[in-house]
Structures are given as C-alpha cells and as structure tokens.
N, C-alpha and C positions, 0 to 999 in steps of 0.2 A: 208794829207799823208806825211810820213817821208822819202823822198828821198833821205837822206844819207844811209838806209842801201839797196840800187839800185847799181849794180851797172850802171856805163856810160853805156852799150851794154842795159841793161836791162832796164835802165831809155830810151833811144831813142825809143827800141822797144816799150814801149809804148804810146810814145808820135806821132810814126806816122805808127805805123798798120794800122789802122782804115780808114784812106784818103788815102795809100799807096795802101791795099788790093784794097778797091773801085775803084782806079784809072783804075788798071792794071785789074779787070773784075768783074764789078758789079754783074755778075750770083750768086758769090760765098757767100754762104751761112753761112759765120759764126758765130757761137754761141755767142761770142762776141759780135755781135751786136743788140742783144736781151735778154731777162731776163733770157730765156732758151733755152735749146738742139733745134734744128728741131725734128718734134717727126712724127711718122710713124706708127698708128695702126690696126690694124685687123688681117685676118689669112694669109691673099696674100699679097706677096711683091714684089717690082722690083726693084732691086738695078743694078746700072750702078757706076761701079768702072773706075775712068779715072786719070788724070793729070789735075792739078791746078797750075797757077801761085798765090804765096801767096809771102807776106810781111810781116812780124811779127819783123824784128830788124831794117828794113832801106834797107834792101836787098833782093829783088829781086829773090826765089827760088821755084822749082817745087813743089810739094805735090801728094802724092796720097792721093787721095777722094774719097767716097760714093755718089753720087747722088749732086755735086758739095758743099760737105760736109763736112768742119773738126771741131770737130770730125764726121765720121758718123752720119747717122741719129738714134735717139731713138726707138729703137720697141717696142714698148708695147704690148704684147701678153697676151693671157689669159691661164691659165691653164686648161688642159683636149683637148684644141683644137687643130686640125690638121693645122699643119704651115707648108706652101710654099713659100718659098724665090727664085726667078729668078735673078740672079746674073751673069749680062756681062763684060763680058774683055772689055774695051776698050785701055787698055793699050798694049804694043810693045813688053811685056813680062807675061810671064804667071801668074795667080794669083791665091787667092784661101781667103776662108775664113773659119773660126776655131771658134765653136759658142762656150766659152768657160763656163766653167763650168755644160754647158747644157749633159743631160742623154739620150743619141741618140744613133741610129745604127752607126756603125763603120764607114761605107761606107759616113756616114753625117756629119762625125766631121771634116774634111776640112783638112786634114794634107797630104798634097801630099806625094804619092808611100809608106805611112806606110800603108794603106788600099789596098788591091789588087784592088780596084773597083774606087779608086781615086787618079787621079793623076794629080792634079791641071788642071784649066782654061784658057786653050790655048788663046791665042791675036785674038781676034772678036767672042769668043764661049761664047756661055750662059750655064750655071749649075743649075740646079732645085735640089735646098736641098726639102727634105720633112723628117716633124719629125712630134709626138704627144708633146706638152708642158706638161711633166710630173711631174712638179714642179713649184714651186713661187718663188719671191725673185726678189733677184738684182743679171743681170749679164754683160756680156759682147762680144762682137765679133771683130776680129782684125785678120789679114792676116798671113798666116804660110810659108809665100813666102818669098825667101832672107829678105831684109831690108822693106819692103813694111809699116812696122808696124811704123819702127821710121819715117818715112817720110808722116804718118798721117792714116794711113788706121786700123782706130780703130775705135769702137761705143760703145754703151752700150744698153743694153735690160732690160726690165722689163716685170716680168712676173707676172698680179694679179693674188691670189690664186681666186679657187670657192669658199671656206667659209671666213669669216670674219677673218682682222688680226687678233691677240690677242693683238694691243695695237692700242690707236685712235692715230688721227692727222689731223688735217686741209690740210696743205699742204705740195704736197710733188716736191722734188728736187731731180736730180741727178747731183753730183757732180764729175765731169770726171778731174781728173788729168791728165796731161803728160808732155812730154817734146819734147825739138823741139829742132832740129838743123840747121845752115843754111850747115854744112859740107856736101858732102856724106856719107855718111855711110860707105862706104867701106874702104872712106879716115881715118874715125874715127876708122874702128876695124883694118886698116895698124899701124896706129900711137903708136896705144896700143900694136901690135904686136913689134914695133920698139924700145917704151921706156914705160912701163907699167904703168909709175904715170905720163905719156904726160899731161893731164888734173887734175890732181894735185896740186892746187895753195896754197894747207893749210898745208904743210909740217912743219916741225917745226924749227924754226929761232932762230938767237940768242938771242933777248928777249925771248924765250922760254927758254932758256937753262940762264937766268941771274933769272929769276924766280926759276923755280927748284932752284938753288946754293941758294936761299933765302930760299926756303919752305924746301930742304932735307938738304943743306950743300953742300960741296965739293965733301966728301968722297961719298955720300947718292945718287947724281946726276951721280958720275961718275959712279962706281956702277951699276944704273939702265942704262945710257946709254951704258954701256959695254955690255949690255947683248944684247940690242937690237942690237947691232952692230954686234957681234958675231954673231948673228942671220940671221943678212941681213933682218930684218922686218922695218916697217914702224910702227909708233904710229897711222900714220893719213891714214891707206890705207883703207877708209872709201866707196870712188864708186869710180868706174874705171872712169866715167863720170860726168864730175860737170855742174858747170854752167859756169866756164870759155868756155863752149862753148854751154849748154845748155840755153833755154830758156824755163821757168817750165809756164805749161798753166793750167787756172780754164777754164772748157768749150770751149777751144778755144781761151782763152782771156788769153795777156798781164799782168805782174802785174800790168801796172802802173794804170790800171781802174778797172782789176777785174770782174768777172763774177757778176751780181747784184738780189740777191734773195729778192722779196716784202713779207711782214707780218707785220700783225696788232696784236698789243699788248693784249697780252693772248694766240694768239692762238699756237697748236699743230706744229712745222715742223720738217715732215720727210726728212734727207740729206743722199741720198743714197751714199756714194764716194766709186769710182772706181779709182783703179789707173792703170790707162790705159797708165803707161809708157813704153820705152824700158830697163832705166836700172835706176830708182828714187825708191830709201825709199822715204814717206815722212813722218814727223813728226806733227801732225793734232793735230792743238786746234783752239779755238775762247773763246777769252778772254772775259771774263765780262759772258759767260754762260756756265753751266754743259751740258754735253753729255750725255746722256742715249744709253749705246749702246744695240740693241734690234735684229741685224742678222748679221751674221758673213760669208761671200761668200754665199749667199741668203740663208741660213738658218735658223732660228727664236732660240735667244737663249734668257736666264732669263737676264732681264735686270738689268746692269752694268752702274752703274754713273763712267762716268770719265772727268780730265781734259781733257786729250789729250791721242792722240795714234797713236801708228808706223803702216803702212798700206804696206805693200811692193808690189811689181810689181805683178801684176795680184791679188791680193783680193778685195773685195770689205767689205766695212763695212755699216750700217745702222746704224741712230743715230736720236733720238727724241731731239731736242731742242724746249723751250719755252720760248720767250722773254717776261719779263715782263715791259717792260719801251719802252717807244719811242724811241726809239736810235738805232744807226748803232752799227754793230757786225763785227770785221776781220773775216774771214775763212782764217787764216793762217797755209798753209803747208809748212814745212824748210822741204830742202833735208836735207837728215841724214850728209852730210859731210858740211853742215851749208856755202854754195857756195850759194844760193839763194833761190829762195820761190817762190810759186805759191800763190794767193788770192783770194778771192771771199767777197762779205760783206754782209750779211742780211741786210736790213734795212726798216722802215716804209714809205722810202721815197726815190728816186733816186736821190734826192740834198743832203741828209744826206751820210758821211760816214764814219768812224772812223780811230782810229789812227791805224798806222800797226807796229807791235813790231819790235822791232831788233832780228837781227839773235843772235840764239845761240852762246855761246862760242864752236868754233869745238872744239870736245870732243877726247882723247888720249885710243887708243885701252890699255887692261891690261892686264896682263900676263893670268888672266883670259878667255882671249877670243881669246888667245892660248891653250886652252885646259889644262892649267897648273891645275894642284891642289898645290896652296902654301900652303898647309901644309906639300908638303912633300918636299919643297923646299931648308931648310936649309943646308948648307954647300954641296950644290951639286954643282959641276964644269960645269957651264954654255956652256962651249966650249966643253963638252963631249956630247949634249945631242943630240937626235935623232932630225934633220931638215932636214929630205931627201934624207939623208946614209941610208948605213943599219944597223941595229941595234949595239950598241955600243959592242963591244967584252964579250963574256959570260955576255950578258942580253939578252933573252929570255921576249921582252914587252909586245908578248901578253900573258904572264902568270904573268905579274907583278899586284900585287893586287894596285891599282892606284882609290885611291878615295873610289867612292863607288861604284866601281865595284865586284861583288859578289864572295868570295870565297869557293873552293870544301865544301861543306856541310851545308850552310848557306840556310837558308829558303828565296828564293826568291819573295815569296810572300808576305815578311813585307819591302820588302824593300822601302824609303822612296822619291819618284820621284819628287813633287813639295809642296811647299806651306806647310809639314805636313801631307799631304795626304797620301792613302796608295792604292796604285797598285792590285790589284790580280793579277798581272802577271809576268814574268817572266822578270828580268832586267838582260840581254845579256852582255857575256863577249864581248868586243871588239876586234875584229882580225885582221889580217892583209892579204892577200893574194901575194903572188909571185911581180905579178903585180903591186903593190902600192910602187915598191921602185927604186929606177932610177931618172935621171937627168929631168924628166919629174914634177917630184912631189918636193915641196921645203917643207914641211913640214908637219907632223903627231901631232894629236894633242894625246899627255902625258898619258893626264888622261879628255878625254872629258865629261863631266858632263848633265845631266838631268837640264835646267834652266830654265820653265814654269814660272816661278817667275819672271822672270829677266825681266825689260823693254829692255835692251838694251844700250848699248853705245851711250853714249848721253842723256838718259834720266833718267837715273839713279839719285835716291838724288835728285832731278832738283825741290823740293819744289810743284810738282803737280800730282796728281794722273794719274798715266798711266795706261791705260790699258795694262796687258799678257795675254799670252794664258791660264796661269792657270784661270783667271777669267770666262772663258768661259764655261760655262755650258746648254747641250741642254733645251733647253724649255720643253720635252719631257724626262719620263724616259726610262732608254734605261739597266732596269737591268736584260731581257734576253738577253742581246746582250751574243753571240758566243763567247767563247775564240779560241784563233787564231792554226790555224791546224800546222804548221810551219810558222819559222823567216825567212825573207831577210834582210843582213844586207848590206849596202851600202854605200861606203865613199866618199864623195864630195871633190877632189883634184884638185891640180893644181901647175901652178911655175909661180906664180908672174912675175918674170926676160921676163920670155918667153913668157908669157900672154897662159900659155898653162892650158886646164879644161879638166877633167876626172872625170869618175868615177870607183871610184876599179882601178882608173890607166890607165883605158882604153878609149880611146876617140870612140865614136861613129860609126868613119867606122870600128873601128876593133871590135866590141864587138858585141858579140852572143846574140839575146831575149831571155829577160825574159819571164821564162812561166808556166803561171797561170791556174788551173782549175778549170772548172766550178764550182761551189757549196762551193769552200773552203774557209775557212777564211786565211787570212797572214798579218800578221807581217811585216812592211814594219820599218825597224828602220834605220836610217841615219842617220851618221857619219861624222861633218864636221870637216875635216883635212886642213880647209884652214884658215886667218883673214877675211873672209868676209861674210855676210849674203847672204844666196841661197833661193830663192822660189822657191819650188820644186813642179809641178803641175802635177799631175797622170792623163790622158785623161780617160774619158767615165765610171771611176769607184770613187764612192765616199771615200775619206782616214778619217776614223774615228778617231780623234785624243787621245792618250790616254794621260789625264790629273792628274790622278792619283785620278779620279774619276770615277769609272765604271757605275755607278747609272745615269750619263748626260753626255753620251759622246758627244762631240761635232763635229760637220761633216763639215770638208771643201774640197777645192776643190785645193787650194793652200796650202803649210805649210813654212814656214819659218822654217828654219836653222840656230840658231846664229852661230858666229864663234866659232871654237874649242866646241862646243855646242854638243848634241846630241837628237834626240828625235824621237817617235813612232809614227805609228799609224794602225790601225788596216783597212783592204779592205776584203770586202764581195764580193765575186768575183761573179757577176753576168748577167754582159754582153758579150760576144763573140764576136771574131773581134779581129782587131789587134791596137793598140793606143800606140799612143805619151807618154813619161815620160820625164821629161826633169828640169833642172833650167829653170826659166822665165826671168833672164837677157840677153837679146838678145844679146851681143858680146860672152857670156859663153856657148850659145847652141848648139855648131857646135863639143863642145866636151865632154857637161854635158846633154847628152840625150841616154836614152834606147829605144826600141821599148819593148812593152808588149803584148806578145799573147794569146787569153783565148780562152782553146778549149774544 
C-alpha cells in the first residue's frame, strides 16, 4: 500500500482502530473485522439502537449503533413477504429510523412529525414497523433524528426478488461507504455556519495561480480570476465536509486495511455500493477491472460497462465484476473534493493486496457549473451580472432566451435534453418567484442547462469511461408511461457566506406542502441555483427520471442535481400520506426540505 497519498490522521486511524475498538469493548461488532457486513435474515427483526465507545483515528468517541453495530446490521428480506422490524431506544434521546427507498405506508417511513401517526421513538420505547416487501434490489436504512446518522446509525437492506435476476453472479457483496467523524456534529454544522469553507483545505494557492500565468498568460489569468472575484465564488467549493476531518469507511473499515472481498478467478461478483454518508460524493473505480453496472437505487437497468462512477449520498449502485487473474483489486472511492478515500480490495487471498492510486488532481468548478451558457458570454460586464440582487435594471431574466431554453412558438417537443436524444416533453422556461431574491440566496444560475451527459467535475476528460445518468436505461420498456398532468418547478438555493439552504428561497419552517393528487402524474423539475451538487430524495413515491428517452425511463429514488444544472423527472402519484422531500446532505436539510401531501 502507497501511504504517501494517507494522510498522518488517516494513516494512524488505521494502524490502531482495530486493538483500540477491541480494547475499549470487545462486544462491538465491526465490519471491519470480518470479510463482511453482520447480516440479519428473515421476516422478524429486533433491532436495539444504543451508544458505542468506538476508536477509528486514535481517539476515543461515542457512536450510535444497531445491535452493537456500525454500520448497522444487513437485512436481507425477501420480496412479497410481510416484514416486522421491533426497533428499541436505548438511547437519552429520541430516535427513529427511515427505511430508505423502500415503498411503504406513510405512517412506516420513519420521519418523525411529517406523518401524523409518527413521531419518532421516545428513550426506552420500542416501535413495530410493519410493511409488505414490494420490491428487490439494493437499499438502505439510517436514522431521521438530528445527527444520529453521521454518528453511525446507518445499515443497508437487501431485498431478493421472487423470480430470477436477469443477470448471474457467484458472489455477492454489499459495499457501504461512509464517513465519520471524531467532532460532534453540531460542532461541525456551528463551524460551517461561522466560516463556510472551515473544512476546506484545497483552495487554490499560489502555485495555482503561477500555473495559470504559464497555461493562460497574464492578461488570460487575471481575467478569469477577476471574475471569480467579483463573484465571491470559490473554484474549489467542491463539499462543505472533507476529510480534513473526515474519515471515509468501506464497511466500517479504516483505509489503511480496507474492507476485504474473497473470489476465485472467473467467477461472477455482484458489489452492491451504498453510499451511506452524511455529506461524501464518492468517485468509484477499481483499477485493472471493468464495471458492468446492472441497477441503479435497486432498480434493474440494461447493462452499462464502465470505468468508474460518481455515487452521491443516499444512491445505491450495483455492479457485476469478473476477475480474471489471481490478483488483488483496489475498490477505490475519492471523495469528489480529492481530501481522501475510502478502500476495499477483492482478492483471491487475504495476504494479497494491491496497489492503492493516488488521489486525483482536485478538480476547478467552471463557469459552466454556474449555470453560465459561454456562448453568450462575450463582452458582457461580469460585475453587472445577477449573484443574488435583483435583477440587473431593465432585464426582465426570466424572459431572457438563455441557452436552450424554449422560446414563444417553438415546438417543445424536439427540443434536445441529453446525449442527442429527443424528449417528448415539454422543456420549461425557468422562473424565478418573489422569494428567491434577498440576502439569503448568493446566486442564480444564467442559463442552467439539461447535462445527463456530463460526468461531473472532476471527472470530466479524466481518460476513463464514466458512467451519467444519460446511460441509464430501464431494463423494462416503459413506452406507455403517462405524460405528466402538470410541472413543479423548484430551485435548490442558498448563500454560501452564511451557510444558509432553501428552496424557492424558503427554508423549511417557513414553507407551505406540497400537494399532490392521487392518480396524477407531475413534473417535478429542479433548478440548481447554487455551485454545488444536491441529492434530492422524494419519500414513498418513485421519481422517474426523464433521460431524454421515453421508451426506458429509468426509476430512482435519489436524483442528483449538478451545479447550476437543471433536470426532471416524472412521479406517478400513487401513495397517500404525507412524506419527506428534502436534499440528502445532512448539514443542507434543515433548510433544503419540503413536506409532500397526497390526498
């Protein structure tokens, strides 16, 4: 292993988790010290939720656990069967748990006071979840209780179908990313309310800036830094959270050893990965083999070979590897702001194990992931443009034809959304409401664009096939699917400076439910007005994504938002109740979440 690209925090933690955990309470169950998750099957469960003394850097901090568990234990459920989960407090403070992705009654999705019927698990009470398992796949379950989540109270679920997958494999793995902290939590979302880039270590330096003056010139460097300045943006405001205080885990485990998957050359392995963080991209490959990705947030899609792929907080992906050689394999995931890595290594053998890459070059946001369209950039006065004012004097922006946004009399049904593909549907002017303008919001994005295509920052160019969302096609055709009865459009904001998140402007306790009827289809399209990636996760109703394939739409449960980005997707409003919407970066939720009611 290459311990230069560790760093000191990260190289200790894991040289002495391992005798440090045992010391302090041999009960503790972690993944890490085994090949795999604890795993947990049938239809009856008892889960006991409590406090753990754990060690993961050298230091000495609480945890919440499952069943003296982190991560949680693996359920394996079957499909079609009734599933009962008894779930006790044992903790000082109330809790609760959020079986995510799963298709449940309202009253069972676990999100304290959005349900009239639930309001989280008082200290020494037990809660009997009951649901039917109405699906397969890969999913997850993780606590909707202040911080409970970053402080370890996550799991993962599998759920086999009744009939046969549609592709083999010998063996299968789930792959639990996260992230860990020894801070509190509360201390970590103060610090960011105090200075917003606190955790920020990849800013750009003056050897940055003697680079540029080589690659643009003088005139070329100032220039582009002028603009950012003017701006008050960062190039590198990539996670609010890095690894300067993060510590990124495979299953529980340290980088320095790594979670360790056994296979014998030829055969099938299925790597379920969950990213079961609080606020981690990660950026997923393993060197020396192809990925076959084959479901996408437990859903079965036509398989896609790739290098690598960006996985954001709360999705899950599945992926068919087959090694053909004896030899060890990294499972290398870089957080997307290239601060550190989580690992894991396949291999034929527990004394084999291979080399671990060096981190990316941190990668520089572009004007593109500001919402800009540079074609309509030349000779515009940078200090004039819209960051958070209100609109520049006699410009009128949401009527401004900005990209490819459709104007009066244009056939919106040819319009071209990703990849060359073509939409049957409607591509939505972008507007702005009342609310979206004030000291609360630092930016709008221009001319935000349709980019299915786009890997992302960072892995753009990067010499390896990444997976998009445009790749993503149902396994299943889906060409009666509904066209959508009405749009919601909704803008994903905020102000950097103040560490403040809205949406439409409005943070959560001030904002009125949405509300859905039964039987309708809608348009859920969003608008990101900020630089940074949002997962945005709909409770208890499936978000169909629209690719600019109608023929395979594909079905997730989470959507990712790039920056200054914009994208749709289509909900078949089918369950009743009232649920969660919300961003999945847990310091962003307290003011990037809706309630949604369906009556």
């Amino acid at each position: 292993m290459n311990n230069k690209t560790l760093s000191r925090r990260q190289f200790v933690t894991g040289v002495t988790m391992g005798a440090a955990a045992l010391a302090i309470n041999p009960s503790i169950l972690f993944a890490g010290m085994r090949n795999n998750i604890t795993t947990l099957t049938g239809n009856t469960f008892n889960l006991s939720i409590g406090e753990q003394s754990v060690n993961f850097t050298g230091t000495t901090r609480q945890a919440t656990t499952v069943n003296n568990s982190l991560p949680a234990p693996l359920l394996r459920l079957k499909e079609g069967e009734m599933i009962t989960l008894h779930v006790k407090n044992n903790l000082k403070e109330s809790t609760s748990i959020h079986w995510h992705g799963l298709i449940l009654p309202s009253e069972m999705d676990g999100v304290p006071d959005i349900s009239n019927d639930f309001h989280g698990i008082d200290p020494g009470q037990t809660f009997t979840y009951r649901f039917k398992a109405k699906q397969s796949g890969t999913y997850w379950y993780h606590s909707h209780s202040g911080y409970q989540e970053q402080t370890g109270l996550y799991g993962s679920i599998v759920i086999d179908p009744i009939d046969k997958d549609p592709f083999e494999y010998d063996k299968d793995y789930v792959v639990m990313l996260s992230d860990w902290t020894d801070e509190d939590p509360n201390d970590v979302y103060a610090n960011l309310k105090k200075l917003s880039d606190y955790y920020n270590r990849g800013e750009r330096t003056h050897s940055d800036l003697m680079n540029d003056i080589r690659e643009k010139g003088v005139s070329g460097t100032w220039n582009s830094r002028k603009m950012w300045n003017q701006m008050r943006m960062s190039q590198r405001d990539l996670s609010d959270v890095t690894g300067y205080t993060y510590t990124y885990l495979t299953n529980g485990h340290t980088p320095d050893k790594g979670w360790v998957g056994l296979f014998n050359k030829g055969e099938k392995i299925r790597l379920r990965f969950i990213n079961g963080s609080a606020m981690t991209f990660f950026d997923v490959r393993i060197p020396g083999l192809k990925m076959t990705v084959v479901a996408a947030d437990g859903n079965n899609v036509q398989p896609v070979n790739v290098d690598e792929f960006r996985i954001g907080v709360s999705e899950t992906y599945d992926v068919i590897v087959e090694p053909k050689d004896d030899m060890a394999y990294t499972i290398f995931a870089q957080d997307i702001a290239r601060s550190g890595y989580a690992r894991g290594t396949l291999t034929p053998n527990v004394s084999m194990t291979a080399e671990v890459p060096e981190l990316d070059k941190v990668p520089n946001l572009t004007h593109t992931d500001m919402g800009m369209d540079m074609s309509n950039m030349a000779g515009m006065d940078h200090g004039s443009m819209d960051m958070g004012g209100k609109p520049s004097a006699g410009m009128d922006h949401s009527k401004m034809n900005m990209g490819q946004k459709p104007m009066a009399g244009m056939d919106n049904s040819k319009m071209n959304m990703s990849g060359g593909k073509k939409m049957s549907t409607m591509d939505s002017m972008v507007t702005h409401a009342d609310t979206e303008f004030g000291p609360h919001v630092d930016m709008r994005s221009a001319s935000p664009q349709y980019r299915l295509d786009d890997p992302g920052v960072g892995l753009r160019n990067n010499g390896r096939k990444v997976l998009t969302y445009a790749d993503l096609r149902n396994l299943h055709m889906t060409h009666n699917y509904p066209d959508p009865d009405r749009e919601v459009q909704l803008h994903l904001m905020g102000n950097m400076m103040r560490y403040m998140w809205s949406i439409n402007g409005v943070k959560f306790s001030k904002a009125e439910p949405l509300r859905f009827k039964m039987g309708e289809v809608v348009r859920i399209t969003l608008v990101n007005d900020t630089m940074m990636n949002h997962p945005m996760h709909l409770h208890g109703l499936w978000s169909d994504l629209e690719t600019g394939d109608n023929m395979y739409i594909p079905r997730k449960h989470t959507v990712i938002v790039q920056p200054g980005a914009k994208i749709s997707y289509r909900v078949i409003v089918d369950a009743k109740g009232s649920w969660a919407y919300h961003c999945h970066l847990l310091y962003h939720m307290a003011g990037m979440f809706r309630q949604v009611i369906v009556a």
